[in-house]
C-alpha positions as CSV (number, residue, x, y, z in Angstrom):
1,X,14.4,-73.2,-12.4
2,X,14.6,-76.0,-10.0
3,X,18.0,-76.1,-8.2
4,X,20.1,-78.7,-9.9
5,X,23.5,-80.4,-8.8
6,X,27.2,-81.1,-10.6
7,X,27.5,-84.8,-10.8
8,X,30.9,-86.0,-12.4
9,X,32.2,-89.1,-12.9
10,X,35.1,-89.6,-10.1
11,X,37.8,-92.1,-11.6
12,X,38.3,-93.5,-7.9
13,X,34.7,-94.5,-7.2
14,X,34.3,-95.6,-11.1
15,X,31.0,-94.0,-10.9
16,X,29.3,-90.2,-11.4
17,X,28.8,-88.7,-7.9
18,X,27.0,-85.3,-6.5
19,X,30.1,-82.6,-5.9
20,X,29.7,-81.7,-2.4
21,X,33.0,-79.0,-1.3
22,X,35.3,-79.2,0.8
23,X,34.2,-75.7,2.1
24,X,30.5,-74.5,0.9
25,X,30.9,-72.5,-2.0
26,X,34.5,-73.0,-2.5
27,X,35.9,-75.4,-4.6
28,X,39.8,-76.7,-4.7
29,X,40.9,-77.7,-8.0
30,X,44.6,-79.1,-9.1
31,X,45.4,-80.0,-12.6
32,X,48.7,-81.7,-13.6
33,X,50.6,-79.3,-16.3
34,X,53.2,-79.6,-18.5
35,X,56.4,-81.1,-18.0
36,X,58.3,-77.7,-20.2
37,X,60.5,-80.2,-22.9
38,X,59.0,-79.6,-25.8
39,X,56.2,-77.6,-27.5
40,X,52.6,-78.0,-27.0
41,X,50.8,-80.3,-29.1
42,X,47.0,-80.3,-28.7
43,X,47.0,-83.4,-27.2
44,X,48.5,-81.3,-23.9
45,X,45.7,-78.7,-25.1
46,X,42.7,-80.7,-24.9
47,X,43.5,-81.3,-20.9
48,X,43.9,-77.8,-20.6
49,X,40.4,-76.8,-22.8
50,X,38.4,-79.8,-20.4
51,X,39.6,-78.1,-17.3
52,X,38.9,-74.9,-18.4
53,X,35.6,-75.8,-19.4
54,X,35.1,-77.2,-16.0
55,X,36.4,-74.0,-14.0
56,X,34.1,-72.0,-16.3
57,X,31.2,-73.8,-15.2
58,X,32.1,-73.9,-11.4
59,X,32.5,-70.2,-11.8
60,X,29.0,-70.0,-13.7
61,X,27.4,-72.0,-10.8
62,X,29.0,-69.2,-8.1
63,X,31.8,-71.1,-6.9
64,X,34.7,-69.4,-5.8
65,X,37.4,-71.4,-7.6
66,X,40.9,-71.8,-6.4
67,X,42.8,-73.2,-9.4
68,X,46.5,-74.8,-9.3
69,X,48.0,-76.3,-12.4
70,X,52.0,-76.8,-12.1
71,X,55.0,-76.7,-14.3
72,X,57.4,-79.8,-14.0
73,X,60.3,-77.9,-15.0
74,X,63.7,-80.1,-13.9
75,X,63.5,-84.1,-15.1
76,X,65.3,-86.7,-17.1
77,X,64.0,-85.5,-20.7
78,X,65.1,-81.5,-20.1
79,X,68.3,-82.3,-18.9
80,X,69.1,-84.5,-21.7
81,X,67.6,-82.0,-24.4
82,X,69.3,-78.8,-22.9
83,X,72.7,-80.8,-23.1
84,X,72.0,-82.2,-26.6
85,X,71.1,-78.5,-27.5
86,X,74.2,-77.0,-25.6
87,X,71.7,-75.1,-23.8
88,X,71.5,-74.5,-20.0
89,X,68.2,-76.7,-18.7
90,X,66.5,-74.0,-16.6
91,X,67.0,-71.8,-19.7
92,X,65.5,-74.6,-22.2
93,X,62.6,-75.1,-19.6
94,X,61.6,-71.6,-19.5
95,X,61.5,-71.0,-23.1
96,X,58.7,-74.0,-23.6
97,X,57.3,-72.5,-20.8
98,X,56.7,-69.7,-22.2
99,X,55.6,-71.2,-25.3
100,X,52.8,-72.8,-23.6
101,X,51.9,-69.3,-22.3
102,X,51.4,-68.5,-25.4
103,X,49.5,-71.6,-27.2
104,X,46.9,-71.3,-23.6
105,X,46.6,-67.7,-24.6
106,X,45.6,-68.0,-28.2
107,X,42.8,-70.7,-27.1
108,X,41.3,-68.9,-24.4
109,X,42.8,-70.7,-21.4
110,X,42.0,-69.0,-18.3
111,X,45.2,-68.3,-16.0
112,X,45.1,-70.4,-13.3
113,X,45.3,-68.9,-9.6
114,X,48.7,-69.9,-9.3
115,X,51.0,-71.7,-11.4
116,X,54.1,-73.1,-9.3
117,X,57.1,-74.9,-10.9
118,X,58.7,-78.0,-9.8
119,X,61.9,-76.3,-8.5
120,X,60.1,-73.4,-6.5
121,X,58.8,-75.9,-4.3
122,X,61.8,-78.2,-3.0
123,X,62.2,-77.5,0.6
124,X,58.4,-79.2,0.2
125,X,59.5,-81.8,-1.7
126,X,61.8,-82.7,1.0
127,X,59.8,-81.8,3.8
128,X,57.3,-84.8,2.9
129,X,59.9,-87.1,1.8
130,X,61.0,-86.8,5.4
131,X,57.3,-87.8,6.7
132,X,57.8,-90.8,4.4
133,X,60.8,-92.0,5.6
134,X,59.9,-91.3,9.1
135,X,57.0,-93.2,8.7
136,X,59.0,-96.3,7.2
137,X,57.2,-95.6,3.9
138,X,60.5,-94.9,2.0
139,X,64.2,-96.2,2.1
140,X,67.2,-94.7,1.1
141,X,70.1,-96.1,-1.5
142,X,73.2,-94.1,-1.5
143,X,74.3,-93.5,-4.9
144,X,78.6,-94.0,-5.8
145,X,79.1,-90.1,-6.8
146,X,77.9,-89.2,-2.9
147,X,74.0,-88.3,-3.6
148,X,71.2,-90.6,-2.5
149,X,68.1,-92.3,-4.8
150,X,64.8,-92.1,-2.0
151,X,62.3,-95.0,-3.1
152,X,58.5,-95.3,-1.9
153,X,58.2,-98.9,-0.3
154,X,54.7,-99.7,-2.4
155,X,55.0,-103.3,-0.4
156,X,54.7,-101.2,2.7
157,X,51.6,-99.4,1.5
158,X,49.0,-102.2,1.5
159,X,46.4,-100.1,0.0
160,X,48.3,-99.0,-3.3
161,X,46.6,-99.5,-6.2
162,X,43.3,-97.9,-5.1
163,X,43.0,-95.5,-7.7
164,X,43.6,-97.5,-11.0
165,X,43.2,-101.3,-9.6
166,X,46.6,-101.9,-11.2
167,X,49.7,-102.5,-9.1
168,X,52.2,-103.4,-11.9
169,X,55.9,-103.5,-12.4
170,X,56.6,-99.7,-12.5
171,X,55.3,-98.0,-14.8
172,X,56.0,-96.1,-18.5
173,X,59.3,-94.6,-19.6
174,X,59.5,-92.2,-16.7
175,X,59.8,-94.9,-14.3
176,X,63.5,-96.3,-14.4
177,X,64.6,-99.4,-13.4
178,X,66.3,-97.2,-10.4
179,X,69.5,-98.7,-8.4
180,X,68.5,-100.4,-5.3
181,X,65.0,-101.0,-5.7
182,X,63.6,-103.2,-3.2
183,X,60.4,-104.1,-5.8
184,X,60.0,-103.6,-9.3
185,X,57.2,-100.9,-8.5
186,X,58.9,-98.8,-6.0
187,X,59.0,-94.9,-7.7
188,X,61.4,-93.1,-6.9
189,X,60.8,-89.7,-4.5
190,X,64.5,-88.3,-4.8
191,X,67.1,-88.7,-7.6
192,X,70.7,-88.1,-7.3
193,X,72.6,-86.5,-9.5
194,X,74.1,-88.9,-12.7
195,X,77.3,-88.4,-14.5
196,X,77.8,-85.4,-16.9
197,X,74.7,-83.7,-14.8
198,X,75.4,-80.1,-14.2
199,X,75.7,-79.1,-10.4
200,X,72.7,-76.5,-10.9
201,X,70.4,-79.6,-11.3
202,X,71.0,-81.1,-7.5
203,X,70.0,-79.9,-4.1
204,X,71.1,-80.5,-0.7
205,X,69.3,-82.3,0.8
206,X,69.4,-84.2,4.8
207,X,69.0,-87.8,2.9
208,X,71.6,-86.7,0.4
209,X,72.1,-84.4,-2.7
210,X,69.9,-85.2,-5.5
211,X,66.4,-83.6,-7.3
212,X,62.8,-84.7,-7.2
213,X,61.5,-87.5,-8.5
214,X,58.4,-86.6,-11.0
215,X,55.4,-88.1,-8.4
216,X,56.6,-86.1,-5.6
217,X,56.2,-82.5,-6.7
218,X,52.2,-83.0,-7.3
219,X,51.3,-84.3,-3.8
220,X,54.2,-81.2,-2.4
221,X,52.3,-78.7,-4.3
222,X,48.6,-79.4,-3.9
223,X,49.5,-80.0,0.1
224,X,50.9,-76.2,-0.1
225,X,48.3,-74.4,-2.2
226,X,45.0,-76.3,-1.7
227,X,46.2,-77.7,2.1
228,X,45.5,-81.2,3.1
229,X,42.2,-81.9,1.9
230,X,40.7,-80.3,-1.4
231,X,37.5,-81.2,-3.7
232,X,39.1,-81.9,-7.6
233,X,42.6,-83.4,-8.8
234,X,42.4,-83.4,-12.8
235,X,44.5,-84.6,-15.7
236,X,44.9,-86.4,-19.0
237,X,43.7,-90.2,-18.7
238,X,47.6,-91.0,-19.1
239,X,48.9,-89.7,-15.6
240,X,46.3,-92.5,-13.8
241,X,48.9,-94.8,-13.8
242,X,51.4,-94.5,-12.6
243,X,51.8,-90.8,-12.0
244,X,48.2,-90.4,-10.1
245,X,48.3,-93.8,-8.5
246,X,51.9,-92.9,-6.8
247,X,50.9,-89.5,-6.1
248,X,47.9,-90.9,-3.9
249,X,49.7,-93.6,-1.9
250,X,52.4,-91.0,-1.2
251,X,50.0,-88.1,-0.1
252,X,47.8,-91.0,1.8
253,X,51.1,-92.6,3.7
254,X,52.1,-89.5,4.8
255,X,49.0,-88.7,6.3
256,X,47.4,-86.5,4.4
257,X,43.9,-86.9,2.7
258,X,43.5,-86.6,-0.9
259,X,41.5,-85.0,-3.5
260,X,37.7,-85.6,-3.3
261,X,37.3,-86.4,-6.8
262,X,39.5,-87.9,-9.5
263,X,38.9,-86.8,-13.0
264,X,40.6,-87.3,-15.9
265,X,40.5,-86.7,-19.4
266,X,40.6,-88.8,-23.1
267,X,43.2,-88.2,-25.7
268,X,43.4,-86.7,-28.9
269,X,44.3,-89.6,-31.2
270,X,45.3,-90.2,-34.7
271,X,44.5,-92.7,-36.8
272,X,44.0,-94.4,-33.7
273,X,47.0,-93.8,-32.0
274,X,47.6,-91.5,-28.9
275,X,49.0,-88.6,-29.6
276,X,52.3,-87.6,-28.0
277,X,56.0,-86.3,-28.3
278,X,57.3,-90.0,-27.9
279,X,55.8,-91.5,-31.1
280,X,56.4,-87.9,-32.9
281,X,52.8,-88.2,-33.8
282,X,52.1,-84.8,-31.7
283,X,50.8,-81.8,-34.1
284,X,51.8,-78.2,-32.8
285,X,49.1,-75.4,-31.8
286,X,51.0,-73.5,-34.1
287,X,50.8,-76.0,-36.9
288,X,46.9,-76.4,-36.7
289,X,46.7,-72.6,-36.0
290,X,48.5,-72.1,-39.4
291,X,44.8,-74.1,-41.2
292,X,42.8,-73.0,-39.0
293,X,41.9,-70.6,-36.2
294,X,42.4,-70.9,-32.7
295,X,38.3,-70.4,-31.9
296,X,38.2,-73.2,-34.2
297,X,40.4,-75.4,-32.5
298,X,39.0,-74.3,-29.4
299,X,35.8,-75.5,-30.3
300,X,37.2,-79.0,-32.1
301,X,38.8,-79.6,-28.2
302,X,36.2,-78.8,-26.4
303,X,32.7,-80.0,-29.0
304,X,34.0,-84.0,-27.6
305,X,32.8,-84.5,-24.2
306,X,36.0,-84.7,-22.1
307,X,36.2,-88.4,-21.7
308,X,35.8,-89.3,-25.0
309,X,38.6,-89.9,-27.4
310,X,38.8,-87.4,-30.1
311,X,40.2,-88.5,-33.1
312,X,41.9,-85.5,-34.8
313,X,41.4,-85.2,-38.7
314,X,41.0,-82.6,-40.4
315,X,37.4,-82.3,-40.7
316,X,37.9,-81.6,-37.1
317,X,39.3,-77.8,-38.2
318,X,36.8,-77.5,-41.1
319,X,33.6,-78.2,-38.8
320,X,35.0,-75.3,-36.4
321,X,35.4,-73.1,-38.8
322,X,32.0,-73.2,-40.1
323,X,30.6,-73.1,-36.6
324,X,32.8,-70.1,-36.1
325,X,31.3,-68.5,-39.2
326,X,27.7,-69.1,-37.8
327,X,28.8,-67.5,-34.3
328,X,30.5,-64.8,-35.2
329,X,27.1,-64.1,-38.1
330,X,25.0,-63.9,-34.8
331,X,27.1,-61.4,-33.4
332,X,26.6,-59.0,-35.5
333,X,23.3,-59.7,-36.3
334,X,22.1,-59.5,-32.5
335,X,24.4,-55.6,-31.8
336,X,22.5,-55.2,-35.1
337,X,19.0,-55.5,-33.9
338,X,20.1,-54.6,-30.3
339,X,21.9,-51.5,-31.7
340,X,24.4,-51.3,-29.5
341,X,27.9,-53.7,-28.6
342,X,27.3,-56.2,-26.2
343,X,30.2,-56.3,-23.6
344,X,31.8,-59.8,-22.7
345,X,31.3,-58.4,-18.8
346,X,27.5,-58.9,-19.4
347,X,28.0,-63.0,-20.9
348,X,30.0,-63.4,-17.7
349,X,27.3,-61.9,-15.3
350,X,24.3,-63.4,-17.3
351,X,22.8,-65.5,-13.8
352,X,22.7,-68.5,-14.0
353,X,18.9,-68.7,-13.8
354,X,18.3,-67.6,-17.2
355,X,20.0,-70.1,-18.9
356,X,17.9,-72.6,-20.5
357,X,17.1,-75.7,-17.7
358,X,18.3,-78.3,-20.7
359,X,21.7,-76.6,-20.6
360,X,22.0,-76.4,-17.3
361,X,21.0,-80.1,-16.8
362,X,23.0,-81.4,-19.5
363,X,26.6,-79.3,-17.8
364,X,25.9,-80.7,-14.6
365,X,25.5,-83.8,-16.3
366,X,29.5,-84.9,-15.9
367,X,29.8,-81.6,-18.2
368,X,28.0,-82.6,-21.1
369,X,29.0,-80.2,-24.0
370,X,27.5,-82.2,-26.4
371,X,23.8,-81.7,-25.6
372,X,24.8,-78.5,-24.0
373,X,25.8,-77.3,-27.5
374,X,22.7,-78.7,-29.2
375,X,21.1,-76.3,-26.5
376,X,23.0,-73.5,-28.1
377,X,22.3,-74.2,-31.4
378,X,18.5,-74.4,-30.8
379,X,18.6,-71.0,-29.2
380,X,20.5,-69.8,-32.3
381,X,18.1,-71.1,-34.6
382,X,14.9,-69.3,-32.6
383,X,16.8,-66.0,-32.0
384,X,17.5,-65.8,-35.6
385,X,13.8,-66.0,-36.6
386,X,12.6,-63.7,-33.6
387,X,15.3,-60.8,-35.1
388,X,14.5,-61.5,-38.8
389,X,10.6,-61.1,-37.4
390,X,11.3,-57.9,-35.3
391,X,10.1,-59.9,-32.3
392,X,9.7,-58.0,-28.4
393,X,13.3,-56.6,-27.9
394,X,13.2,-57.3,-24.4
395,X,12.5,-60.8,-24.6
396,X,14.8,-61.1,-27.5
397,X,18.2,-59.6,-25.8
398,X,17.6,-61.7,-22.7
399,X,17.9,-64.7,-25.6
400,X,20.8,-63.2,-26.9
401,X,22.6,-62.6,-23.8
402,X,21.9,-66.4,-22.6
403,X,23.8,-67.5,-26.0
404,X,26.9,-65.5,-25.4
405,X,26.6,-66.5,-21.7
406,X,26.6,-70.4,-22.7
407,X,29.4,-70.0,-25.4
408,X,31.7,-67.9,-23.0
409,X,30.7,-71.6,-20.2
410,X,32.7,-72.8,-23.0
411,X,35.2,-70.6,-23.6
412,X,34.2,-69.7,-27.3
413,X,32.4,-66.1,-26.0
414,X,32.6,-64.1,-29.8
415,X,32.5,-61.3,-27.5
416,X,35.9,-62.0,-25.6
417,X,38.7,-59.8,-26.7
418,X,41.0,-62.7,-27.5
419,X,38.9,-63.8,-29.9
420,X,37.9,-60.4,-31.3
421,X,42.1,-59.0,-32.0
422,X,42.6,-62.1,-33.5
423,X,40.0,-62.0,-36.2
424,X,40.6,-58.1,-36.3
425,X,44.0,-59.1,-36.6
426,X,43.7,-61.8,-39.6
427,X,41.0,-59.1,-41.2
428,X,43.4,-56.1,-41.4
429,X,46.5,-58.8,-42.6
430,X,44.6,-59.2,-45.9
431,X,43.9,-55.5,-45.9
432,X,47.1,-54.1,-45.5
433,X,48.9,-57.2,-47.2
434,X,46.8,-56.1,-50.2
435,X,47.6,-52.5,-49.9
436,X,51.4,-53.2,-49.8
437,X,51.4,-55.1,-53.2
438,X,49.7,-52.2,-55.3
439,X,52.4,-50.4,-53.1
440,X,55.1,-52.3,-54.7
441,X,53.2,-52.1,-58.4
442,X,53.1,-48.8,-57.8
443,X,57.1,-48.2,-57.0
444,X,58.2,-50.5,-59.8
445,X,56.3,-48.3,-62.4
446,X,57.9,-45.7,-60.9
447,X,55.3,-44.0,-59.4
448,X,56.5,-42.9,-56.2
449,X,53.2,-40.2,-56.0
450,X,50.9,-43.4,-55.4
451,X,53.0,-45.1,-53.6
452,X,53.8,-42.8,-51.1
453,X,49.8,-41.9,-51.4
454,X,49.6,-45.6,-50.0
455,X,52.1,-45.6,-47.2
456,X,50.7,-42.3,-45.9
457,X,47.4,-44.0,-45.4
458,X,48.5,-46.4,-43.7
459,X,50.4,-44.2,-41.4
460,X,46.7,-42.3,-40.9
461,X,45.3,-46.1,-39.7
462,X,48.0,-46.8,-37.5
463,X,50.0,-49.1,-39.7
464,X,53.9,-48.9,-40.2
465,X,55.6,-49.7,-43.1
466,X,59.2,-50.8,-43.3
467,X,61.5,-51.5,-46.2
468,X,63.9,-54.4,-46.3
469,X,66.3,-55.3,-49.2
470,X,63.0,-57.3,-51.4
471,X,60.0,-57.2,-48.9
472,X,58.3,-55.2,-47.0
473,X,57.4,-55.6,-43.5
474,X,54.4,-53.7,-41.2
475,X,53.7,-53.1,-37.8
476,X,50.5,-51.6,-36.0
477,X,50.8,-48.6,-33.7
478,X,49.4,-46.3,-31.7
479,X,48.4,-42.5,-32.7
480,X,51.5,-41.6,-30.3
481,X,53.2,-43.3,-32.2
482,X,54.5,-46.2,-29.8
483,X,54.1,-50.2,-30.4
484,X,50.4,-51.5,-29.7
């Protein structure tokens, strides 16, 4: 196969462009995460599939991939949740933290290399906000309760901007108005502390006590894990304005060069509308996980190339599901013919040279899943007939091991284990949930014989049972004994 290069489409040039590294080989990526106020909705999700996709590939094409996607865990909308919830705000932060975990887990998210939060990284924060002031980039407001407000001077900065060719009045609902402000646009880089605020929410700080503004921790934390200059800066097609377009005039005025290449990605919408916690319009992982399953939603995020909207319906589930169906049917029908299990190890190692050319073209096309899936599905189709016809095994299980190679680019591998408990999962739940009703039919008859008969099969598989007043509940566990 003829070499071929990753083109994608920068959002600062406006235009697809080879992807040259920083460092040959390497590549530097940093993705904007959550800010932890809320559960995730697969809006949040469908940034986190796109980048995955894109790490995957990276990966797939032997780059050694240093990935940073941060947690904005201190800002105006915790602090005002955790005190309408009587809650502490770190404690309210780290429990949707955690709850993102989770939702990234259940669609295959890779972990990134390192995931910092806002409030590990303040003597940063204040480090650069120093350059800035230095620099005569930023002025200080002193604030009435004895903290300061720090606001960038965008007048100052002649080329701001440059990223979005927008240089409105401020921005969306996380820019405030802000005490002081020299120009409507100024953002601020430090905050101090407001009324009612708990003292745990301020450091000290040369300029004055006070937190970060939101802007400031991106450009602190891509500076400290990817260094001055690195390849890829990603998020949803929101942050370009003004969260991106702040983040680069700070980075740039303080002297340090930015990300090579911009990207960001389309929303999920319904009925036409973006979908987002602030016009309650946002559906849960959770919620969508209770119709259908997580590969399916997987696939519904990541089937739309990543710059196109996808409008979220439920035909959206239904269509996953049936493509899962057809996935998982070649699974078993390829260990079939193979006779043995194929390990997710050998998708992962597959080289990259025996993949089909279109799929590889139509990837490094600005990631095209869309033909890169119509690849897939042509291979299905052939690999099918060639096992139905006995065809040459060797030939065949190189065909079969480029399929699971292209679906795990994608994240939707049948042979990765998260995929694999969960259906193993959802398949004993219908087993066992079965087996606990004639259970029940059994004791209210009064025969205790069978229904013990029941429960001690179970026990033989590994399943516990355990009686509540009305229901019964059940538990898996090991042959020791012990939870699994």
């Amino acid at each position: 196969m003829e070499k071929q290069i990753l083109h994608l489409f920068n959002s600062l040039s406006r235009r697809e462009e080879e992807f040259t590294p920083k460092s040959p080989g390497k590549a530097g990526v940093y993705v904007c995460g959550p800010t932890v106020q809320a559960e995730a909705h697969i809006g949040h999700m469908r940034s986190a599939v796109a980048f995955d996709v894109l790490r995957r590939w990276l990966e797939k094409s032997g780059y050694e991939v240093n990935f940073i996607r941060n947690v904005t865990d201190i800002d105006d909308k915790i602090l005002k949740k955790a005190k309408e919830a009587e809650e502490e705000w770190w404690a309210l932060a780290y429990g949707f933290e955690r709850s993102f975990e989770r939702d990234y887990g259940l669609l295959n998210v890779l972990p990134p290399t390192y995931e910092p939060r806002a409030t590990g990284q303040i003597p940063e924060m204040i480090e650069l906000i120093e350059i800035l002031l230095e620099k005569g980039y930023a002025y200080v407001v002193c604030a009435p309760e004895g903290g300061a407000n720090v606001y960038f001077d965008t007048e100052k900065w002649k080329d701001y901007g440059a990223l979005t060719r927008q240089g409105g009045e401020g921005g969306p609902e996380e820019e405030e108005k802000g005490e002081g402000k020299k120009h409507p646009r100024d953002f601020a880089l430090w905050k101090a502390p407001k009324e009612g605020e708990p003292a745990s929410a301020s450091w000290q700080a040369p300029f004055g006590k006070g937190r970060p503004g939101w802007h400031i921790e991106c450009s602190a934390m891509s500076h400290r894990f990817l260094g001055d200059d690195f390849d890829i800066h990603g998020g949803g097609l929101d942050l370009r304005f003004p969260h991106h377009e702040n983040e680069m005039a700070q980075s740039l005025a303080a002297g340090w060069p930015t990300a090579s290449y911009w990207l960001h990605s389309a929303w999920v919408t319904q009925k036409g509308e973006k979908m987002s916690k602030s016009l309650g319009n946002g559906l849960g992982v959770g919620e969508i996980c209770r119709q259908f399953s997580p590969w399916a939603l997987r696939y519904a995020l990541a089937s739309v190339h990543y710059r196109s909207m996808l409008e979220w319906g439920p035909e959206c589930g239904k269509e996953g599901m049936e493509v899962e169906k057809r996935v998982f049917r070649f699974k078993e029908e390829a260990e079939n013919f193979l006779g043995r299990n194929v390990k997710e190890k050998e998708a992962r190692d597959f080289p990259l040279e025996g993949l089909p050319e279109k799929f590889v073209s139509a990837m490094n096309a600005d990631l095209n899943v869309g033909q890169a899936l119509a690849v897939i599905f042509d291979s299905l189709r052939s690999l099918n007939s060639s096992m139905r016809s006995f065809g040459e095994k060797e030939e065949v299980e190189e065909g079969i091991l480029s399929v699971f190679s292209m679906l795990s680019v994608l994240g939707l591998s049948p042979l990765s284990g998260q995929w694999g408990e969960k259906r193993e999962k959802e398949e004993l739940k219908g087993l066992v949930e079965a087996l606990i009703e004639k259970r029940e039919e059994a004791r209210k008859e009064k025969d205790f014989e069978k229904a013990d008969s029941i429960r001690g099969l179970l026990k033989e598989c590994g399943i516990a049972l355990e009686d509540a007043k009305g229901s019964t509940s059940w538990r898996r566990t090991n042959t020791n004994g012990g939870l699994n």
